[in-house]
ZAMARGU-4260 file (C-alpha; in steps of 0.2 Angstrom, whole numbers, plus 5000, padded with zeros to 4 digits):
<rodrens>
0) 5030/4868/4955 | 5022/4879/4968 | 5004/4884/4966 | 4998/4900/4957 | 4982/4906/4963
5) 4972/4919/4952 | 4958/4931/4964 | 4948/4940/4954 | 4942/4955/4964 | 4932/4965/4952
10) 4917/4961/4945 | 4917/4954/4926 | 4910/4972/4918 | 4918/4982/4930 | 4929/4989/4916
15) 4915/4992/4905 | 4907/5000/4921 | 4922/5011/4922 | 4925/5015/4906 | 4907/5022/4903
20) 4907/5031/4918 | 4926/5042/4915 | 4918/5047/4898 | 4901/5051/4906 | 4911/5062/4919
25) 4926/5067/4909 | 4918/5074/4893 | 4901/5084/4900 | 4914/5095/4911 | 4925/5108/4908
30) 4937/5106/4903 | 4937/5089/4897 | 4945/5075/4905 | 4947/5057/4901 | 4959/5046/4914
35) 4975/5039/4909 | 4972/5022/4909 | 4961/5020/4895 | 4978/5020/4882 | 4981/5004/4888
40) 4971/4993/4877 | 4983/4979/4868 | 4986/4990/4854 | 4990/5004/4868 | 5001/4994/4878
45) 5013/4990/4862 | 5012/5009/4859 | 5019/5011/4876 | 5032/4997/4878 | 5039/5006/4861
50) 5041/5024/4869 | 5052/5015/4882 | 5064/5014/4871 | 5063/5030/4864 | 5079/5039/4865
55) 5069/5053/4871 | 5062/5044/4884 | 5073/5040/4899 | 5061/5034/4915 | 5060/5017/4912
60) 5081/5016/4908 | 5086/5025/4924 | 5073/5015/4936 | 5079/5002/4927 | 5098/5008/4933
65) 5094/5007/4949 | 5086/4992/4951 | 5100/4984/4945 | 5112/4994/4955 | 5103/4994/4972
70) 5089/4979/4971 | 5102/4971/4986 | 5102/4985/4996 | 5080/4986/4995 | 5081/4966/4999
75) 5092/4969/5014 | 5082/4984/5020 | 5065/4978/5017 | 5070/4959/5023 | 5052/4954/5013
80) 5045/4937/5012 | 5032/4945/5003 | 5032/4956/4988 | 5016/4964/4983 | 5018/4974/4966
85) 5004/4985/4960 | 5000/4991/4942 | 5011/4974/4938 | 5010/4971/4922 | 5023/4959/4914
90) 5031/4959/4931 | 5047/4961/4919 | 5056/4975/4932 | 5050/4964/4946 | 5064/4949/4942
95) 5079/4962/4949 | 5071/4961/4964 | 5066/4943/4966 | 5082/4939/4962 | 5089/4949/4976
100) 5077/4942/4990 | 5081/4924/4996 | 5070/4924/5009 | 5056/4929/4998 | 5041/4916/5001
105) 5027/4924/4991 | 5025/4936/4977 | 5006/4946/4974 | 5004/4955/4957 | 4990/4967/4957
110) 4982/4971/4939 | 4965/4974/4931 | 4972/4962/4917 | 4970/4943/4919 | 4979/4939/4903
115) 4995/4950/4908 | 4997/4942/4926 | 4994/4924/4921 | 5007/4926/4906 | 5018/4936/4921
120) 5015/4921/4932 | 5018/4907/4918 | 5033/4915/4916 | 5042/4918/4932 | 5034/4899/4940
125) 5045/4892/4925 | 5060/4903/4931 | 5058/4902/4951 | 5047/4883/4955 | 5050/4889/4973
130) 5038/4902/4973 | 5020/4906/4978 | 5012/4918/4966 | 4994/4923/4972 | 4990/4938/4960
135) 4975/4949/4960 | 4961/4957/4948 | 4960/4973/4955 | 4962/4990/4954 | 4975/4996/4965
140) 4965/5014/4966 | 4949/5007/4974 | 4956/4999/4989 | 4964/4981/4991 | 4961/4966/5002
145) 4979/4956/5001 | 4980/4936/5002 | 4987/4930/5019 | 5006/4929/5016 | 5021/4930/5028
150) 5027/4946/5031 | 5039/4957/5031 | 5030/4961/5015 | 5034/4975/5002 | 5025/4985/4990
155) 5031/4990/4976 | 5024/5005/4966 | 5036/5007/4951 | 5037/5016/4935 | 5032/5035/4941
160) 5014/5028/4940 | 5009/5039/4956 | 5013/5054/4945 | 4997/5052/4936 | 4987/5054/4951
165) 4985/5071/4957 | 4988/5076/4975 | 4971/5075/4984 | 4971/5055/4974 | 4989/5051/4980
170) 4984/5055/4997 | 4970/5043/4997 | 4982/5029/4989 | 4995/5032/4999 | 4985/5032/5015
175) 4977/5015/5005 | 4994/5006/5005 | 4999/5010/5022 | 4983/5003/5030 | 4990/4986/5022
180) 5005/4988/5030 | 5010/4981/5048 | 5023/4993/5058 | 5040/4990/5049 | 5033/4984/5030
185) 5039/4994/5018 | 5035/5004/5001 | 5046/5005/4986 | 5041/5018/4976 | 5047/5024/4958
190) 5046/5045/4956 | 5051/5054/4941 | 5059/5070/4946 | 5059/5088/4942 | 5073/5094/4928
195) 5073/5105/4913 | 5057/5106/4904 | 5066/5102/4887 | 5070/5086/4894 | 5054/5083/4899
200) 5045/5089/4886 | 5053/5078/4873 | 5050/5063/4884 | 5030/5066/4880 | 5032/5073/4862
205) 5044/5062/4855 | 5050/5065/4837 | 5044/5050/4829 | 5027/5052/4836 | 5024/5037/4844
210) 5019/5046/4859 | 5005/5057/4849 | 4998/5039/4842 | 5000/5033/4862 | 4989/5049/4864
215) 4976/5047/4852 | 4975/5028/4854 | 4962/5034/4869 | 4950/5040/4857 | 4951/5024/4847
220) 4946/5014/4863 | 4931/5024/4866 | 4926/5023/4847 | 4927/5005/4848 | 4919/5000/4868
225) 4905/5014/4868 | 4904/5016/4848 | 4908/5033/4845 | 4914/5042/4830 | 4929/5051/4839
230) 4941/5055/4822 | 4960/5053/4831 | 4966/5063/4815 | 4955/5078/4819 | 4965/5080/4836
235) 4983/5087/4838 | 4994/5079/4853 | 4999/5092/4865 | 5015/5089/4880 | 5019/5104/4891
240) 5025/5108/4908 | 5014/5115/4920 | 5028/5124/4933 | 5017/5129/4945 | 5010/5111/4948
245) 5027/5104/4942 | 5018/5092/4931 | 5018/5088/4913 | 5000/5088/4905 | 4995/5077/4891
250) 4981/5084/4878 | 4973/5083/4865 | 4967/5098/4855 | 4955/5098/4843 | 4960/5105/4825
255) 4942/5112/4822 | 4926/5114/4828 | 4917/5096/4829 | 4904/5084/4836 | 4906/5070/4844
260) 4893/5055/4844 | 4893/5042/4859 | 4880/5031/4854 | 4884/5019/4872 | 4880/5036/4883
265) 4867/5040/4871 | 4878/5058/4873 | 4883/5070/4861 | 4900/5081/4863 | 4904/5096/4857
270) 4921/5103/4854 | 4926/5120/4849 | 4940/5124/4837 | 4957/5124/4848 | 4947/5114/4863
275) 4956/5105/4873 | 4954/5087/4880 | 4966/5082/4897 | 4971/5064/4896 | 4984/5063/4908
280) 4994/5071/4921 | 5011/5066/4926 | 5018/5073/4940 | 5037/5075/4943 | 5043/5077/4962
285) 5057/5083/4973 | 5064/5071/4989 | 5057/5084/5002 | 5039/5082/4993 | 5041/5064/4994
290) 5045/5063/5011 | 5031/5074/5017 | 5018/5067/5007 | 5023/5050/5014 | 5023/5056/5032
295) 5006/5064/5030 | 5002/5044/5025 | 5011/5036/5040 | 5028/5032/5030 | 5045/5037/5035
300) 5055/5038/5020 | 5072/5029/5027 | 5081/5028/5008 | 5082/5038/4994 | 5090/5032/4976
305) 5093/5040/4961 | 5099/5036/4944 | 5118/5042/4939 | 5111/5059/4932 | 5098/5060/4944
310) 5082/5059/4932 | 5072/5047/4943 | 5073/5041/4960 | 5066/5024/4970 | 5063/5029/4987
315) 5059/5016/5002 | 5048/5020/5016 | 5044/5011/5030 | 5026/5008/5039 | 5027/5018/5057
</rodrens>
């Protein structure tokens, strides 16, 4: 079996770190903030994997389409001996593309979670004894330092994650990515696209409410790492469209007027009746935004892929 090789790039508390300074940040200004990525404890992360298989909730399905449909064409494009995913995670969409790269040498998952890319890499060395997995504890957002590997090498940035990160943060990952890159690497990214605010409304506000408990299941983390006494059922889940920004904003919107105790902050939050809390922005996007904001980066996007009704679109740019 070929090695696997586990770097560990951010310090043991660096999540506690983190996490104490978001809510320290997020909830003493106006309006309140707290980031995505705090849903995704394990309970959060089972939340989620449910919503992908929401009826409401297309993303995953039609990236998922086009993988399967055009993973041949990104290997031949891309020719990579090196894939580099970010935000990896179970690496489960990853396999459409291993599959499709022969040549591939090395694969380099970057994720804040150890026990998700060691079950990731268990899995795929049983599936592929040929190749090289070097993954990385890190945080994609805060800059990487990648393992020597052969190049070409790709990045992938799947999911529509980039849509959380609002436009002066992509800038700075995108101009991030590209300082990895040699002249002629390439980066797959997976956008969600603009379409009828029904349509994307339901895909955050789902009728069963897993969504609202994916919502609420922030508040829970913070009760239980800082020791607050947030009440998830004194909170409403809100999902609306924001046209001017052409982003999709989750909330959460206090039924009454409360206080909040963070004893790990020694802070004390207020929250007026109908106040409400941002926890995340997801951005939708257009081909010409894409491209420009990739230019801006140094990336020329050369293809462009969409699903059958044109919901979500991977797009491969190469490093100029």
């Amino acid at each position: 079996m070929s090695p696997f090789l586990l770097t560990r790039t951010l310090p043991a508390d660096a999540t506690d770190a983190a996490l104490r300074a978001d809510v320290l940040h997020g909830l003493t200004r106006h309006p309140k903030t707290l980031p995505p990525k705090w849903f995704y404890d394990a309970h959060g992360s089972e939340l989620f994997e449910e919503i992908t298989r929401l009826p409401e909730y297309y993303p995953t399905r039609a990236e998922r389409e086009i993988l399967l449909a055009r993973a041949p064409e990104i290997a031949s494009a891309s020719g990579a001996r090196t894939l580099i995913e970010l935000g990896s995670g179970s690496s489960e969409k990853t396999r459409h593309l291993l599959d499709a790269l022969p040549g591939l040498h090395s694969y380099v998952p970057v994720d804040v979670s150890e026990s998700a890319l060691r079950g990731a890499a268990e899995t795929l060395l049983k599936e592929r004894p040929d190749l090289s997995v070097h993954a990385l504890i890190a945080d994609f957002t805060g800059g990487l330092s990648l393992p020597d590997t052969p190049g070409p090498h790709l990045v992938a940035f799947l999911g529509g994650t980039i849509g959380n990160l609002l436009p002066d943060e992509r800038a700075v990952f995108l101009k991030s990515v590209r300082s990895l890159l040699s002249p002629g690497d390439t980066l797959l990214l997976g956008t969600d696209l603009v379409k009828d605010e029904k349509v994307l409304v339901a895909a955050y506000d789902d009728a069963a409410g897993v969504t609202a408990a994916f919502n609420k299941n922030v508040l829970t983390v913070v009760d239980r790492e800082l020791g607050a006494d947030f009440d998830p059922d004194a909170f409403d889940h809100v999902a609306l469209w924001e046209p001017h920004h052409e982003w999709i904003e989750m909330r959460l919107r206090a039924r009454r007027a409360l206080t909040v105790k963070i004893p790990g902050l020694d802070l004390v939050v207020p929250f007026e009746a109908g106040e409400e809390l941002r926890t995340e922005v997801s951005a939708k996007f257009r081909e010409e935004g894409i491209r420009g904001e990739l230019a801006v980066a140094g990336l020329r996007l050369s293809q462009w892929w969409t699903d059958s009704a044109d919901r979500f679109a991977l797009s491969l740019a190469t490093a100029v």
